[in-house]
C-alpha positions in Angstrom: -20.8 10.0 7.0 -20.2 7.6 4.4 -17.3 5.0 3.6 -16.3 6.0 -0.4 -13.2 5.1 -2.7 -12.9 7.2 -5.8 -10.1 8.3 -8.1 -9.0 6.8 -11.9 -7.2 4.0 -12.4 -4.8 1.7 -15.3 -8.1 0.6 -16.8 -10.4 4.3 -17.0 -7.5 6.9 -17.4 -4.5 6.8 -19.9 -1.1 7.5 -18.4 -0.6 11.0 -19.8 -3.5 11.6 -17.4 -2.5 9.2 -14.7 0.7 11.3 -14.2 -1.6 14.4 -14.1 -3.2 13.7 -10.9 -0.2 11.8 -9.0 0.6 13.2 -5.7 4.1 13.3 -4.3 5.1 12.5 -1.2 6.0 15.9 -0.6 2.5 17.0 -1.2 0.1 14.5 0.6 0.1 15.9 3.9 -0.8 19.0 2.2 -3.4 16.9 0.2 -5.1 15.1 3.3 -4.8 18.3 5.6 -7.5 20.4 2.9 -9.8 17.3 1.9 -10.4 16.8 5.7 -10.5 20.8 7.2 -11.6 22.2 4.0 -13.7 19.7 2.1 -15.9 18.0 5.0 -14.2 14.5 4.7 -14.5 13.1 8.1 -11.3 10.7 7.4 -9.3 10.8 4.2 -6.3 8.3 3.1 -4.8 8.9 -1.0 -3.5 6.0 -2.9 -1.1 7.2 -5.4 1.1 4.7 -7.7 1.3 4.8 -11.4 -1.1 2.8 -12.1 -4.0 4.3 -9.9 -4.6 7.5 -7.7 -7.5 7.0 -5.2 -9.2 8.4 -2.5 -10.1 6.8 0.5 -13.1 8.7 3.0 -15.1 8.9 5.2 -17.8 12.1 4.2 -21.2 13.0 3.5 -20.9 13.1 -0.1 -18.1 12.6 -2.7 -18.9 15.4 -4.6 -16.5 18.2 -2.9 -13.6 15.7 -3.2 -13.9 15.2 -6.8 -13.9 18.7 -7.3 -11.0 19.6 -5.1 -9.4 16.5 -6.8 -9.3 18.3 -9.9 -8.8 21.6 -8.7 -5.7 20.5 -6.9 -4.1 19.2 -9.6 -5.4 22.5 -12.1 -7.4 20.0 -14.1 -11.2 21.1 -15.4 -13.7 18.6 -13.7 -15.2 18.3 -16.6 -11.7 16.9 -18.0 -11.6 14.2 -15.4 -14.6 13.2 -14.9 -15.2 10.5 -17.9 -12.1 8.7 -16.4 -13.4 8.4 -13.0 -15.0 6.2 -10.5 -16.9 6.5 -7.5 -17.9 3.3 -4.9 -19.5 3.8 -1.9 -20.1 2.0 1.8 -20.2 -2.1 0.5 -18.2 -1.4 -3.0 -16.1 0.7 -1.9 -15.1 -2.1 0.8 -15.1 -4.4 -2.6 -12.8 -2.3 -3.8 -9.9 -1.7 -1.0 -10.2 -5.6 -0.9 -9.5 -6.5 -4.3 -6.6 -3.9 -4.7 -5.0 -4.8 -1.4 -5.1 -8.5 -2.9 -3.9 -7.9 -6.3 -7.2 -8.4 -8.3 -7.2 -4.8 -9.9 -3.9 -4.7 -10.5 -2.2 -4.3 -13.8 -0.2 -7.5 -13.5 -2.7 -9.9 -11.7 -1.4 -10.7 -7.7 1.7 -8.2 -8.1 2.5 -7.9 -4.4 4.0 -4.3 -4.4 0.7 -2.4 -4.3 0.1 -4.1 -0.5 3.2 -1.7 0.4 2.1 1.0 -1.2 -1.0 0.8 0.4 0.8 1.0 3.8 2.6 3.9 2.7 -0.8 5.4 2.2 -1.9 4.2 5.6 1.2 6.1 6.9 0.8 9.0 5.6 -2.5 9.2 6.2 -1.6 8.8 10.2 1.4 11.2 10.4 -1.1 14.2 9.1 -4.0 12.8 11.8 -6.4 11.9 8.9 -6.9 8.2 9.6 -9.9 7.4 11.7 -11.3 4.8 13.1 -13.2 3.4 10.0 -10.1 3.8 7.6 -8.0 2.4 10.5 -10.3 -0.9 10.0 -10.7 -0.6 6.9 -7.1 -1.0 5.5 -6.4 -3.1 8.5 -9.0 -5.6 7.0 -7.6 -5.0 3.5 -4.3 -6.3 4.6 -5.5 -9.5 6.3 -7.8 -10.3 3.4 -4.8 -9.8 1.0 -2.5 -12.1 3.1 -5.7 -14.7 3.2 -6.3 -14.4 -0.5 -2.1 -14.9 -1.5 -2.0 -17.8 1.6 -5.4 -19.8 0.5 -4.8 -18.9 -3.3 -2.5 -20.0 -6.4 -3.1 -16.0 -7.5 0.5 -14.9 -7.2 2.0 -18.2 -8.8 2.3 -17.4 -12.1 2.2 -13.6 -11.4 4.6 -12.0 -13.8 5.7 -8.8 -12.4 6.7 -5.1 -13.9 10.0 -6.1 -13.3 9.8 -9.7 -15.3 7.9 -8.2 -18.0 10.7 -5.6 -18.5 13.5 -8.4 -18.7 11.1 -10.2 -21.1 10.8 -7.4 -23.5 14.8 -7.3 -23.2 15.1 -10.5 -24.4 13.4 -9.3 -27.5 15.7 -6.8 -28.8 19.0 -8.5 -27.5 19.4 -12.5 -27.9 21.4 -12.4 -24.4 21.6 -9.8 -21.6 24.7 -11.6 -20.7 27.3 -9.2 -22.9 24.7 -6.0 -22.0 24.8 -2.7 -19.9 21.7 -2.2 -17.8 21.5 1.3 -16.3 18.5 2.0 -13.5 17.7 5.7 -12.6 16.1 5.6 -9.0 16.7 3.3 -5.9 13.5 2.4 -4.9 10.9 -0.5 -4.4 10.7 -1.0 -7.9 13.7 -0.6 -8.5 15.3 -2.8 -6.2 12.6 -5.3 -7.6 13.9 -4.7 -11.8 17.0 -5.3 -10.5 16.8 -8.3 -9.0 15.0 -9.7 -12.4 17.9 -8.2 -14.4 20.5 -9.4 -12.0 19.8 -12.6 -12.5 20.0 -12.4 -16.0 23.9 -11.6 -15.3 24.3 -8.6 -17.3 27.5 -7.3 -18.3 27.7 -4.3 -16.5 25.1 -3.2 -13.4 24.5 0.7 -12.1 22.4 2.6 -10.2 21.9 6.5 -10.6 20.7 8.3 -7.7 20.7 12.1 -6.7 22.4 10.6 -4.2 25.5 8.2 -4.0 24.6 7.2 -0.5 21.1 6.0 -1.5 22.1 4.2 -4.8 25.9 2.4 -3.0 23.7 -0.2 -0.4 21.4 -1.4 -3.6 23.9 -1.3 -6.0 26.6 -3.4 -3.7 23.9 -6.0 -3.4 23.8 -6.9 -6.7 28.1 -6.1 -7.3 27.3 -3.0 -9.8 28.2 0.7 -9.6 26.6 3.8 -7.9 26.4 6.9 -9.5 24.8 10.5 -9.2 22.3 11.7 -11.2 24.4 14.9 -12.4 26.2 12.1 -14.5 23.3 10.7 -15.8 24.4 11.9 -19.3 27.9 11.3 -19.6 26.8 7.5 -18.6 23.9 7.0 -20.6 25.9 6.5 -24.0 27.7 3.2 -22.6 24.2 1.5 -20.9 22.6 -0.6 -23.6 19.3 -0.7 -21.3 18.2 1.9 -18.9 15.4 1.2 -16.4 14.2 4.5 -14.8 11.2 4.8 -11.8 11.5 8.0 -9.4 9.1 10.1 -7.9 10.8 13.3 -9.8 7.8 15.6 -10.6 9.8 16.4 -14.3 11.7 14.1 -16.8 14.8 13.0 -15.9 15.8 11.7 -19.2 15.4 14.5 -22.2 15.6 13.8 -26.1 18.9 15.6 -26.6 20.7 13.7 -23.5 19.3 10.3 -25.5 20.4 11.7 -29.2 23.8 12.7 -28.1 24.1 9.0 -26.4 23.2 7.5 -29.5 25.7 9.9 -31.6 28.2 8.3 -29.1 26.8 4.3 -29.1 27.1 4.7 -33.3 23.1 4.1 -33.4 23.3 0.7 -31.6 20.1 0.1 -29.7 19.1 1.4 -26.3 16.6 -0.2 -24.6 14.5 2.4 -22.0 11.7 1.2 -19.7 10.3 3.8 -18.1 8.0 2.9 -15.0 7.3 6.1 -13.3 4.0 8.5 -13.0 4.5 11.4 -14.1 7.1 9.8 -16.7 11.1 10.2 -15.8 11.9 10.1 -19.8 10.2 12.4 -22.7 7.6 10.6 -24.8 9.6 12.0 -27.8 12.4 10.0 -27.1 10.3 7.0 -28.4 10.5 8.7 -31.7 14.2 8.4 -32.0 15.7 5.6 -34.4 17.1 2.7 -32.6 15.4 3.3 -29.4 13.3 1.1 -27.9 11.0 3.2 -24.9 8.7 1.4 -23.2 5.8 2.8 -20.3 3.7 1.2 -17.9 0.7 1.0 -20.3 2.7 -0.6 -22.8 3.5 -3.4 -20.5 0.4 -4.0 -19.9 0.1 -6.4 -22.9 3.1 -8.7 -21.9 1.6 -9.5 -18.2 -1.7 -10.6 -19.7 -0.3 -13.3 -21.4 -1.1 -16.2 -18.4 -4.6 -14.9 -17.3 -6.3 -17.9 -18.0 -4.3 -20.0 -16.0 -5.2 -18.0 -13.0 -8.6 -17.8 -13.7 -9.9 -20.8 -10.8 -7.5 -18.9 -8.2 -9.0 -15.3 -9.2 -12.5 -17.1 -8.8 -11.0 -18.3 -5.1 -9.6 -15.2 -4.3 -13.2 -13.2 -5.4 -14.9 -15.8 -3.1 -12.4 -14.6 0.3 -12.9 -11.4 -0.7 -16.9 -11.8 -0.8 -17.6 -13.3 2.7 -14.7 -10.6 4.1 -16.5 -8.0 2.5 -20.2 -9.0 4.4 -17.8 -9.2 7.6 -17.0 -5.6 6.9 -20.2 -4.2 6.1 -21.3 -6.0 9.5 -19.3 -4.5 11.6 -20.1 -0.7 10.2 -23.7 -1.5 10.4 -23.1 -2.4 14.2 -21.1 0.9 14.4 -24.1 2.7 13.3 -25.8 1.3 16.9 -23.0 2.7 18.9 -24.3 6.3 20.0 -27.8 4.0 21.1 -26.0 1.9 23.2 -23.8 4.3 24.7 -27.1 6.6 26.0 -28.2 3.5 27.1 -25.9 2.7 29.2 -25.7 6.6 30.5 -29.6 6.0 31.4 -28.8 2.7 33.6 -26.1 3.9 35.2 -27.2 7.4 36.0 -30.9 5.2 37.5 -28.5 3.1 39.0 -26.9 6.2 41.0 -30.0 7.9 41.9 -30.9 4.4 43.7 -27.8 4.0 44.9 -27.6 7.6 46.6 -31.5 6.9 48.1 -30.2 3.4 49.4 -26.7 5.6 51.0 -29.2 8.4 52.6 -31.6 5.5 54.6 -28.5 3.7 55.9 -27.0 6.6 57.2 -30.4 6.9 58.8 -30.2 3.8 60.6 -32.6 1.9 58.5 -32.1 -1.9 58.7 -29.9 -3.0 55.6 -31.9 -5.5 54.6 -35.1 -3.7 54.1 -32.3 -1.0 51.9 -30.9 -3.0 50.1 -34.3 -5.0 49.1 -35.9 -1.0 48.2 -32.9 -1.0 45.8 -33.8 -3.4 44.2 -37.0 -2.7 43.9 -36.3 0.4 42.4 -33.9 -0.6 39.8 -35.9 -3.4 38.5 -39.2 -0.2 38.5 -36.8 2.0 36.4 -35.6 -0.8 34.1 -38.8 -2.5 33.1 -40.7 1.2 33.4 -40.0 2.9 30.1 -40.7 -0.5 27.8 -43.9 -1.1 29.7 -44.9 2.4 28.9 -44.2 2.4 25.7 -45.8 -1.1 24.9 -48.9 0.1 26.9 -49.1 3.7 24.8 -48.6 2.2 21.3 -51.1 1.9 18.7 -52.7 -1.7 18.0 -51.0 -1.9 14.6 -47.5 -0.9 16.3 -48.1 -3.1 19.6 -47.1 -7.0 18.2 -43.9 -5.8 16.1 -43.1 -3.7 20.1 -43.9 -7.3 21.7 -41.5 -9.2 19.3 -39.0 -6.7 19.8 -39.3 -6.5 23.9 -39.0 -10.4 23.4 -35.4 -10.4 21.3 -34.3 -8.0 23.8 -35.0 -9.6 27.0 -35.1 -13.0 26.1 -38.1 -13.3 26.9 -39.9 -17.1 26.3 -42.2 -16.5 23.4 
């Protein structure tokens, strides 16, 4: 078996694709539950956010799971395949690393990909698909990503999903002070936009929810308004900007619910951001007149702006990542020596019983202990120099100095 990462990311895959091959939670145990019974993956762990949908395994080859990959999501491999990547054993460790830590991130250091690893890791254990080697691996991941933001200026001048969204307000309005900002969903990132908004001090603050109960607790935090999603339309027309990520599998937000809001706002502007994969709102609501929708590709350009001033903590960061990553591969490598050591061990101790049990039979014959107990260890130093003697004695000439070396490492032996 074989450590591999594979899947498409922000930089291979546009997002009309990206939202393609998304899985929902409702879906990944599903998901984990085939690649591992039905596709020979030893261990298997999906990363799914909407800037990347990966897969982490442990298998003999990544071939099958590139194949079910687009067969689960009624894609032609063929389609896929120009947008993917594959890394295996040492880059694939690479790879978990620098995500974890922010490095292959769409905004540079963003933190919220570390929890959306651990979601990953969770689901991944509630359907029994994390092994051992995924266990460590992630765990690693973690630590290395706490190093790198601890040890590192990385996350400093981060600018966020969130921030760039407010930024981008701040182009089409002069203030948000006077404006109604509207976000559809009550999650992570949510909670995250509106904390940048908030602090802008907007008019008017709401949260739309399916459900009041999930959308109340957010929005009390930040004194705005909870609504349901069944009156997403009726409130649409008063919200100047709406800010939309859920995990709904279909648009939330449709062209004619945005052209009768902008009947009703007497075309004044609406500002959409839409940060979800698939998308919540219809790309052709981007071709209305006064409205301004934005995606998570197109705010891709806004969180570039301050790369060079991060470049000497990216450099720092690819530094931790490097010595962790040798770490890593170490302990795999040592892993690979496991099934040795434990027959070993099986061959000592099952010697050691057979002397044991001859040393057991002449006491109980009366034989004077200390003549026992010096037979035993006769016998077990016999059966443990024995089998290296023979085989140092038996090898060829050419074979018999690298055998001496060896013997010599392993016993510690004075050269």
């Amino acid at each position: 078996m074989t450590l591999y990462a594979l899947g498409l990311n922000h930089q291979t895959a546009p997002l009309a694709l990206r939202e393609r091959v998304a899985f929902h939670a409702e879906v990944l145990g599903d998901a984990l539950a085939q690649l591992t019974r039905r596709r020979g993956a030893a261990e298997a762990a999906i990363l799914s956010t909407c800037n990347r949908t990966e897969l982490y395994l442990s298998a003999p080859e990544p071939a099958q799971a590139l194949a079910w990959l687009a067969e689960f999501h009624h894609l032609r491999l063929e389609e896929l395949r120009p947008h993917l990547y594959t890394h295996a054993r040492e880059r694939a460790v690479r790879h978990a690393f620098r995500v974890a830590a922010g490095l292959d991130s769409m905004v540079l250091g963003e933190p919220q990909i570390l929890g959306q690893m651990k979601e990953a890791v969770r689901a991944a254990e509630s359907a029994g698909t994390l092994g051992t080697l995924l266990h460590r691996l992630f765990q690693r991941s973690f630590a290395v990503a706490k190093e790198v933001r601890t040890a590192t200026e990385i996350g400093a001048a981060s600018v966020s999903m969130a921030a760039a969204a407010v930024k981008l307000a701040l182009r089409i309005f002069p203030s948000l002070a006077e404006q109604r900002v509207l976000f559809i969903g009550a999650g992570e990132m949510i909670e995250l936009c509106a904390t940048h908004f908030a602090a802008q001090r907007p008019r008017v603050l709401t949260i739309a929810n399916r459900t009041r109960e999930r959308a109340e607790p957010l929005a009390h935090r930040f004194g705005g308004t909870a609504i349901e999603l069944r009156d997403l339309g009726a409130q649409l027309a008063v919200h100047d900007i709406v800010v939309s990520c859920t995990a709904s599998s279909l648009p939330i937000v449709g062209k004619g619910m945005v052209e009768r809001a902008l009947r009703a706002r007497r075309r004044r502007p609406l500002f959409l951001v839409d940060l979800a994969v698939p998308r919540d709102i219809e790309p052709e609501v981007g071709d209305l007149d006064d409205v301004f929708l934005y995606t998570v590709d197109d705010l891709q350009q806004i969180v570039r702006g301050n790369l060079d001033a991060r470049r000497s903590a990216i450099e720092q960061a690819e530094a931790i990542i490097e010595t962790q990553v040798g770490q890593f591969i170490h302990w795999m490598e040592s892993r690979a020596a496991v099934p040795l050591i434990r027959a070993l061990h099986e061959e000592a101790e099952a010697a050691r019983r057979r002397e044991l049990e001859r040393a057991l039979r002449r006491l109980a014959a009366g034989e004077e202990a200390a003549r026992v107990l010096e037979a035993l260890s006769r016998g077990l130093t016999a059966k443990l120099v024995h089998a290296p003697t023979q085989v140092l004695n038996e090898a060829p000439a050419q074979e018999r100095h690298a055998l001496g070396e060896a013997l010599r490492r392993l016993f510690r032996l004075p050269s």
